[in-house]
PyMOL commands that place a pseudoatom at each C-alpha (Angstrom):
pseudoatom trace, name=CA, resn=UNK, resi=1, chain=A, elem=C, hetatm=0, pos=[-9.614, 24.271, 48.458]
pseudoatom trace, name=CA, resn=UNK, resi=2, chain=A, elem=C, hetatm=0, pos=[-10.755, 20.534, 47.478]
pseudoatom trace, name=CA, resn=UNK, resi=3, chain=A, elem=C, hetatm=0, pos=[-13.877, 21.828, 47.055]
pseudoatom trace, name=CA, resn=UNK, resi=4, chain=A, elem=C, hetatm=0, pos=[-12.651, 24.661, 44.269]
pseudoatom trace, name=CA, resn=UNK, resi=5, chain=A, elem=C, hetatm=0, pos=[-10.558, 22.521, 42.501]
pseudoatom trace, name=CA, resn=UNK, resi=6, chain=A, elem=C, hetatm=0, pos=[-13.099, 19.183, 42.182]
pseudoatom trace, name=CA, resn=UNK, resi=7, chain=A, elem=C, hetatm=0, pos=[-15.848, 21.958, 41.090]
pseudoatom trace, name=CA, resn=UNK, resi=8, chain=A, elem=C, hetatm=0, pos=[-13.342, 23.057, 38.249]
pseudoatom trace, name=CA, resn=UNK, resi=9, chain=A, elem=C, hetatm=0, pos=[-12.696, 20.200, 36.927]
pseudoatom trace, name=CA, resn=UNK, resi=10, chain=A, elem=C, hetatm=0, pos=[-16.369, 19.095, 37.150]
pseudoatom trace, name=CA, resn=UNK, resi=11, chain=A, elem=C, hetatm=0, pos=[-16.625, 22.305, 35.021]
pseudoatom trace, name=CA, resn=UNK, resi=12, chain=A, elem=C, hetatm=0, pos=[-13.476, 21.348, 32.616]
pseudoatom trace, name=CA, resn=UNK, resi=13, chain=A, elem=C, hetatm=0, pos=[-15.267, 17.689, 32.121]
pseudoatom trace, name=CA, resn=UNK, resi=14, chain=A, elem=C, hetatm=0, pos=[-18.478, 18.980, 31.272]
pseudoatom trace, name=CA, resn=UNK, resi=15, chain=A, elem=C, hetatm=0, pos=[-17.395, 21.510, 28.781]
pseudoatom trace, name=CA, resn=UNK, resi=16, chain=A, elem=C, hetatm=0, pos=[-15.322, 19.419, 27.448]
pseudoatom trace, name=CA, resn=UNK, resi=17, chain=A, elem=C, hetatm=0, pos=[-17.765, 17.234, 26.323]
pseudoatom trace, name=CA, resn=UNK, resi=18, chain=A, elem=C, hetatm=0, pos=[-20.387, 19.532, 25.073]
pseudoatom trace, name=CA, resn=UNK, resi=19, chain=A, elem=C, hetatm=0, pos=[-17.510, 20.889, 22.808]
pseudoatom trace, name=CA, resn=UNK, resi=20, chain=A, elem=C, hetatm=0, pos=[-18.015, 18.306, 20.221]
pseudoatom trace, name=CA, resn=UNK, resi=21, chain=A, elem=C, hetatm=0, pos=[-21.711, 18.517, 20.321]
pseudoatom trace, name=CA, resn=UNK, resi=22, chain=A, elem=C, hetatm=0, pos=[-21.580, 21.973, 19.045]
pseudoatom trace, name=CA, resn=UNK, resi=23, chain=A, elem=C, hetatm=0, pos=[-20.111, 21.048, 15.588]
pseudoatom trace, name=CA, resn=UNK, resi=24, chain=A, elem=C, hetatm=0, pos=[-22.196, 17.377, 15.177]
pseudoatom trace, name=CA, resn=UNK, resi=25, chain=A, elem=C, hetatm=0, pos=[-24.814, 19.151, 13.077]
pseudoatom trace, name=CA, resn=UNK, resi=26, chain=A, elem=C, hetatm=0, pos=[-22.417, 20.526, 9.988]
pseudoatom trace, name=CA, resn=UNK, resi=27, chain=A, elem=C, hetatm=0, pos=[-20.775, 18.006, 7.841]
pseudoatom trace, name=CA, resn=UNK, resi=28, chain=A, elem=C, hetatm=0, pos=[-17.879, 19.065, 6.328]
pseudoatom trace, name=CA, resn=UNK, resi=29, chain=A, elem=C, hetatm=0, pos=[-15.722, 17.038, 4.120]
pseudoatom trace, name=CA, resn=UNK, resi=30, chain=A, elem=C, hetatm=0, pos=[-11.999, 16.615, 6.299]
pseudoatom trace, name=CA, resn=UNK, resi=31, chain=A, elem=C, hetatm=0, pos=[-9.290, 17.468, 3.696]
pseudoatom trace, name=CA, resn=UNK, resi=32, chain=A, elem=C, hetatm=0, pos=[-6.004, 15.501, 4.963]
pseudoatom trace, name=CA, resn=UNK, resi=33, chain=A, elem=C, hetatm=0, pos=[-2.485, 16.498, 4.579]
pseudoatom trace, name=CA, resn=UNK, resi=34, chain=A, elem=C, hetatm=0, pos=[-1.882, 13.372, 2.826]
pseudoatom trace, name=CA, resn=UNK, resi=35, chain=A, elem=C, hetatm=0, pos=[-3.000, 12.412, -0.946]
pseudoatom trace, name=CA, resn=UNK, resi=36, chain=A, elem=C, hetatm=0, pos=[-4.757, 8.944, -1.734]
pseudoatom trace, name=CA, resn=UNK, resi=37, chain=A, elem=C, hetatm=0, pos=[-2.004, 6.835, -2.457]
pseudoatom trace, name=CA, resn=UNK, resi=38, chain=A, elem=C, hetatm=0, pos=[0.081, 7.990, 0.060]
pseudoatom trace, name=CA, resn=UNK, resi=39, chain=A, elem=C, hetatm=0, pos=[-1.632, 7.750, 3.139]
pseudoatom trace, name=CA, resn=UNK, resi=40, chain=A, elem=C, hetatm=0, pos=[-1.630, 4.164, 2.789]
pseudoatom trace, name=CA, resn=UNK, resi=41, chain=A, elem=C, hetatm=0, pos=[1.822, 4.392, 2.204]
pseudoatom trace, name=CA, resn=UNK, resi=42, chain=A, elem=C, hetatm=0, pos=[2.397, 6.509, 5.308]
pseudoatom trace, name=CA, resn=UNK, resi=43, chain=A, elem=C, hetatm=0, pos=[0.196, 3.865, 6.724]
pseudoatom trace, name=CA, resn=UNK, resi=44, chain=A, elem=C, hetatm=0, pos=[2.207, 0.641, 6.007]
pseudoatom trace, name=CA, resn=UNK, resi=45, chain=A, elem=C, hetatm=0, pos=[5.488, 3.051, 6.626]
pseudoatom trace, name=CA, resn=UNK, resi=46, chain=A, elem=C, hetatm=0, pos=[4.557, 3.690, 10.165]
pseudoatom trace, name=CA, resn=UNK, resi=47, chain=A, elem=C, hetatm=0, pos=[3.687, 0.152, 10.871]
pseudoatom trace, name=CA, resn=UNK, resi=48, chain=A, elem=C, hetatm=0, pos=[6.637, -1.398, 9.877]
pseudoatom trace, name=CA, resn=UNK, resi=49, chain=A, elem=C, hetatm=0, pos=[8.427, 1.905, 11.801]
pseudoatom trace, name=CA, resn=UNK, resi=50, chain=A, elem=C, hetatm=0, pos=[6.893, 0.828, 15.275]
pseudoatom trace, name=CA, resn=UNK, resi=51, chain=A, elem=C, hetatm=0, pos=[7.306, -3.036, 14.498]
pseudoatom trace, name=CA, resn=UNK, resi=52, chain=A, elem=C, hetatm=0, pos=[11.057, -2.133, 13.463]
pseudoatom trace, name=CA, resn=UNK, resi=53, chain=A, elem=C, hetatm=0, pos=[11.225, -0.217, 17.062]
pseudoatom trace, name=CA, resn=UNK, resi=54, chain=A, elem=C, hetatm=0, pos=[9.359, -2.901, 19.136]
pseudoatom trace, name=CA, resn=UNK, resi=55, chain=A, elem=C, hetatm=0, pos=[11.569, -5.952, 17.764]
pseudoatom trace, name=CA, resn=UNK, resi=56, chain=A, elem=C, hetatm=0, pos=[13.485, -5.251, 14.681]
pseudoatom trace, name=CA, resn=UNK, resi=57, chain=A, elem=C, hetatm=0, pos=[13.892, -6.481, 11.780]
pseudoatom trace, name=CA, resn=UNK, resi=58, chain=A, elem=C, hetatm=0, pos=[10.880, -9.378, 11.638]
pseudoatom trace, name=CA, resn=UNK, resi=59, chain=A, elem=C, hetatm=0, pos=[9.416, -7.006, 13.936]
pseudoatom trace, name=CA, resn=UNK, resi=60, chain=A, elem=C, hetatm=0, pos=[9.550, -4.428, 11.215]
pseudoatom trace, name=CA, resn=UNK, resi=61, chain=A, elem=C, hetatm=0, pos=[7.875, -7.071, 8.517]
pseudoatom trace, name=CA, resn=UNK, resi=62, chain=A, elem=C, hetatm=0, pos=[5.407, -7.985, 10.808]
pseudoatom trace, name=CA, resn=UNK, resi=63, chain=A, elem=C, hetatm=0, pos=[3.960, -4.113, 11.342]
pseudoatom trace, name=CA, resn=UNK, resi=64, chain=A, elem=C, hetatm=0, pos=[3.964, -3.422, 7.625]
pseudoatom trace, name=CA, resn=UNK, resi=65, chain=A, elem=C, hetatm=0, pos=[2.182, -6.810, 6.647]
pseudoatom trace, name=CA, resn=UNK, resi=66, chain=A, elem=C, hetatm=0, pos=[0.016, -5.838, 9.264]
pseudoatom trace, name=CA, resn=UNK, resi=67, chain=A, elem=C, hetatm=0, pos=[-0.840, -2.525, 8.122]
pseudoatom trace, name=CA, resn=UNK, resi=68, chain=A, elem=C, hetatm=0, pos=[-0.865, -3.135, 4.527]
pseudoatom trace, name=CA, resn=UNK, resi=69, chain=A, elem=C, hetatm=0, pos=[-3.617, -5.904, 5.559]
pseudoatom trace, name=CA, resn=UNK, resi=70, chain=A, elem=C, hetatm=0, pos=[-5.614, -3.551, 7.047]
pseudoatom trace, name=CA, resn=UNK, resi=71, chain=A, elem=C, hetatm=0, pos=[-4.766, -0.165, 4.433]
pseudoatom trace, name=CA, resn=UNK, resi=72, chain=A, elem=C, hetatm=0, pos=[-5.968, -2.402, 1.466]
pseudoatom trace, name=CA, resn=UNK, resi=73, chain=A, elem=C, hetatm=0, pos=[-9.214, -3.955, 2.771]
pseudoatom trace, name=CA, resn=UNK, resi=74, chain=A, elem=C, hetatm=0, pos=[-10.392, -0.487, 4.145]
pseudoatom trace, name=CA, resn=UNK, resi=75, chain=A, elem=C, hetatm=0, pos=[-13.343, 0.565, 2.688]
pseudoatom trace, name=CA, resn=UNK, resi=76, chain=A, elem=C, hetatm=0, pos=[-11.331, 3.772, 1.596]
pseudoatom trace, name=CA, resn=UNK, resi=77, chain=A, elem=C, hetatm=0, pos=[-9.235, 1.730, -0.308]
pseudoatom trace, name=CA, resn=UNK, resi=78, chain=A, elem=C, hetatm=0, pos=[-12.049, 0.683, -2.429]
pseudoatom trace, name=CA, resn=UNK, resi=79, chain=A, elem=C, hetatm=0, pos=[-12.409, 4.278, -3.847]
pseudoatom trace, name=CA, resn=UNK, resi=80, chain=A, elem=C, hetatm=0, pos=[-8.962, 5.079, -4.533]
pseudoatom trace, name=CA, resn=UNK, resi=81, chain=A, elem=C, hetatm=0, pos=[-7.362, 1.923, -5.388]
pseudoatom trace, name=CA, resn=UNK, resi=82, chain=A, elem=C, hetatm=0, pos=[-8.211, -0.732, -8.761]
pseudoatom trace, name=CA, resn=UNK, resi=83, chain=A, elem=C, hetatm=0, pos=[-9.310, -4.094, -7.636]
pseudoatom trace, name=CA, resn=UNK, resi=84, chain=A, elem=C, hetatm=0, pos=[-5.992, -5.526, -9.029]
pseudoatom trace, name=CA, resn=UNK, resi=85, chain=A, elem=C, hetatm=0, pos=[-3.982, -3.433, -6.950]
pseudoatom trace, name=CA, resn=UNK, resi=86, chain=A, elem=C, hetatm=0, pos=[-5.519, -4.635, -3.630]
pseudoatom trace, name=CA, resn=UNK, resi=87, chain=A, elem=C, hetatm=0, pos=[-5.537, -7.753, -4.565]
pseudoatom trace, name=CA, resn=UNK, resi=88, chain=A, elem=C, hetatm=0, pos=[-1.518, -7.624, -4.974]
pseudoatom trace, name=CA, resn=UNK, resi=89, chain=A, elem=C, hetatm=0, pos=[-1.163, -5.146, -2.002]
pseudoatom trace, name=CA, resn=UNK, resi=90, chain=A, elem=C, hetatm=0, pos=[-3.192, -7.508, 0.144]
pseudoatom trace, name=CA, resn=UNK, resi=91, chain=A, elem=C, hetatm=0, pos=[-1.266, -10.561, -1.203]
pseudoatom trace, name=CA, resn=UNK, resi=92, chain=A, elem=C, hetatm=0, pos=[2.070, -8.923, -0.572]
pseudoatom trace, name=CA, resn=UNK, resi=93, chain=A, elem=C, hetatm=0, pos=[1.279, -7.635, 2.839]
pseudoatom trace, name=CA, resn=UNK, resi=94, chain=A, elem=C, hetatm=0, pos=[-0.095, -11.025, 3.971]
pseudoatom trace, name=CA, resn=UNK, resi=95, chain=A, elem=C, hetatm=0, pos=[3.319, -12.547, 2.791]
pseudoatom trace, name=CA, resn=UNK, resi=96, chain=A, elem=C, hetatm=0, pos=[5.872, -9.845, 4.730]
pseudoatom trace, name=CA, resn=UNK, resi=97, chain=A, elem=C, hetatm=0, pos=[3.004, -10.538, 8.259]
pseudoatom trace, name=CA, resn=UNK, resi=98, chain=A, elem=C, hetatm=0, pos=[3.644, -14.511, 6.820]
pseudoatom trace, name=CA, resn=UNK, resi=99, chain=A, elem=C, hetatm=0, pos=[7.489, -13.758, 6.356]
pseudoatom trace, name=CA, resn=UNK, resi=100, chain=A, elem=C, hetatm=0, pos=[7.922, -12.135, 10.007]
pseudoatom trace, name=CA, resn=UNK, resi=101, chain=A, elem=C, hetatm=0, pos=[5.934, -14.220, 11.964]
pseudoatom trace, name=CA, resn=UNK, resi=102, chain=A, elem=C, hetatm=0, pos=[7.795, -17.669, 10.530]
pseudoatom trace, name=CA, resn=UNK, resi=103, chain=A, elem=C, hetatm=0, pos=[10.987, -16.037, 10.438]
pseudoatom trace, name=CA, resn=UNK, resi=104, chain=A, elem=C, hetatm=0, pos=[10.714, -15.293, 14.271]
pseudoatom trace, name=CA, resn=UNK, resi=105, chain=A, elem=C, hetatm=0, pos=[9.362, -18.439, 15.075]
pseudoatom trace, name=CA, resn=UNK, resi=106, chain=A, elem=C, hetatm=0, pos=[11.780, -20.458, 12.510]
pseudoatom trace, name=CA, resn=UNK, resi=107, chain=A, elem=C, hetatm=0, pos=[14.321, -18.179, 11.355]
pseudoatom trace, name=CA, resn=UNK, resi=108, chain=A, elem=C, hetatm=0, pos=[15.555, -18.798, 7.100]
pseudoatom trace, name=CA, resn=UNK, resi=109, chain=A, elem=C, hetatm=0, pos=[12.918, -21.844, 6.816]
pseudoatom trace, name=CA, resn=UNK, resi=110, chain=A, elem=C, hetatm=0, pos=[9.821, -20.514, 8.877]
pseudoatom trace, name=CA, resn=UNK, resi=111, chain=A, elem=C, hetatm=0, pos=[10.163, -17.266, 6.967]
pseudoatom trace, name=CA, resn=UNK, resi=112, chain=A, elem=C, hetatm=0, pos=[9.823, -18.757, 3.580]
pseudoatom trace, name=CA, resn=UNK, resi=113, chain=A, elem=C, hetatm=0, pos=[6.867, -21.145, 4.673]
pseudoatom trace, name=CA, resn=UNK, resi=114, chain=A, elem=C, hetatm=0, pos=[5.241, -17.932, 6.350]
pseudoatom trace, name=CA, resn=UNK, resi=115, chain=A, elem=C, hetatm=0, pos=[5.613, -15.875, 3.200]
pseudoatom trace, name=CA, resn=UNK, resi=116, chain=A, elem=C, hetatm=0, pos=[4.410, -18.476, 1.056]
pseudoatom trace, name=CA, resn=UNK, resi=117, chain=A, elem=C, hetatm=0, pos=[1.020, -19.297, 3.799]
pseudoatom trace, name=CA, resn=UNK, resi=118, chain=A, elem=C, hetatm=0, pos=[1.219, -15.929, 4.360]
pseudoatom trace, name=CA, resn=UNK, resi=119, chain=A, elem=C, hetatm=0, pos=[0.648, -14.907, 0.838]
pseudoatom trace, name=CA, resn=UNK, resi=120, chain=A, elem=C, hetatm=0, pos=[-1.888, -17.008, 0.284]
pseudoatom trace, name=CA, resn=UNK, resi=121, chain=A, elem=C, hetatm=0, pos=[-3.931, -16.378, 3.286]
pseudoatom trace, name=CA, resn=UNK, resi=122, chain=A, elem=C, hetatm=0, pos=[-3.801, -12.378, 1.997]
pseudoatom trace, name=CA, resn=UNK, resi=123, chain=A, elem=C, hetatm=0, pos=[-5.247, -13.655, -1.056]
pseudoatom trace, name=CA, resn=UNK, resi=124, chain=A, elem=C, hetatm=0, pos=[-7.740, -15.951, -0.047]
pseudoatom trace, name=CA, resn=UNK, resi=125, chain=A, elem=C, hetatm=0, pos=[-9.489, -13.261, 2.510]
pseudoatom trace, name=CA, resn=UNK, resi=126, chain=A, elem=C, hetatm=0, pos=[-9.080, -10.626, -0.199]
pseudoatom trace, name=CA, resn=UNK, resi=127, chain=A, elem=C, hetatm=0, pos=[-11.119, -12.993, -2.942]
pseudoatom trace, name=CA, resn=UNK, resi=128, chain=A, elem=C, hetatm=0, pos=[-13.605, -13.767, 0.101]
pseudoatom trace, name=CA, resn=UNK, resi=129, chain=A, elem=C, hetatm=0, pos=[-13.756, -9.940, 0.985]
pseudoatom trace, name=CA, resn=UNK, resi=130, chain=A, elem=C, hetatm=0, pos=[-14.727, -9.270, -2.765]
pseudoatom trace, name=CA, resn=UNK, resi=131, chain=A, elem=C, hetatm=0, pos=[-17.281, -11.609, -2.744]
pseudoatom trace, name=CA, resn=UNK, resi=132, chain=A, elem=C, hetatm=0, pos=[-19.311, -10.272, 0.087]
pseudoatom trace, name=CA, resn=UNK, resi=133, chain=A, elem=C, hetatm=0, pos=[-21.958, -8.542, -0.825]
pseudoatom trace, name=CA, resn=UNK, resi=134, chain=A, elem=C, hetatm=0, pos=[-23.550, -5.245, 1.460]
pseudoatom trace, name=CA, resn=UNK, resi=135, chain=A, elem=C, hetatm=0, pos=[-26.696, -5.773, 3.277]
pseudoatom trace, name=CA, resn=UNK, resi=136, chain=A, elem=C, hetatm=0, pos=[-27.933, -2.436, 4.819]
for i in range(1, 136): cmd.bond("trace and resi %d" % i, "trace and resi %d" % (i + 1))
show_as sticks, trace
zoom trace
């Protein structure tokens, strides 16, 4: 009976991953559910959602900054979004990840200081981000 049931899911293993195989060759373009501006809404949304669950309210900040970081440097972002805009969006999100991380640390105080580093750290790595240039 061992036997049966390792050979099976031998079996289930292996065609699992030849499954994917199958479909490599064709490139088709993935239409989402979501529209351009907001998936990166639903993105920061959801981030400051499971920060909110994990530890509240600076918890909460500290998922969207983080998420809004990472929605408007993706390279996604670039298509859909003016430079201006993710250069504010990065800015902003950099000062709620500031705001929550000081705030925890040092409540009314450490949240302002946070924001304010915060803020400018967004900025800074969103003007050094521009200035990159692609080498492929």
């Amino acid at each position: 009976m061992r036997k049966i049931f390792a050979c099976l899911i031998c079996l289930f293993v292996l065609f699992a991953t030849l499954s994917p195989g199958v479909s490599a060759q064709e490139r088709r373009r993935h239409h989402s559910r979501f529209g351009r501006k907001s998936r990166t809404a639903a993105m920061i949304a959801g981030g400051a959602a499971v920060g909110g669950l994990v530890a509240g309210r600076k918890g909460a900040a500290i998922g969207a900054g983080g998420a809004g970081t990472y929605a408007f440097n993706r390279r996604a972002a670039r298509r859909h979004f003016s430079s201006r805009t993710r250069t504010v969006g990065a800015t902003a999100s950099g000062a709620a990840l500031g705001a929550g991380v000081g705030g925890a640390v040092g409540h009314g105080r450490g949240a302002a200081a946070g924001a304010i580093v915060g803020g400018t750290g967004g900025y800074l790595y969103r003007r050094h981000k521009r200035s990159l240039r692609r080498r492929y």
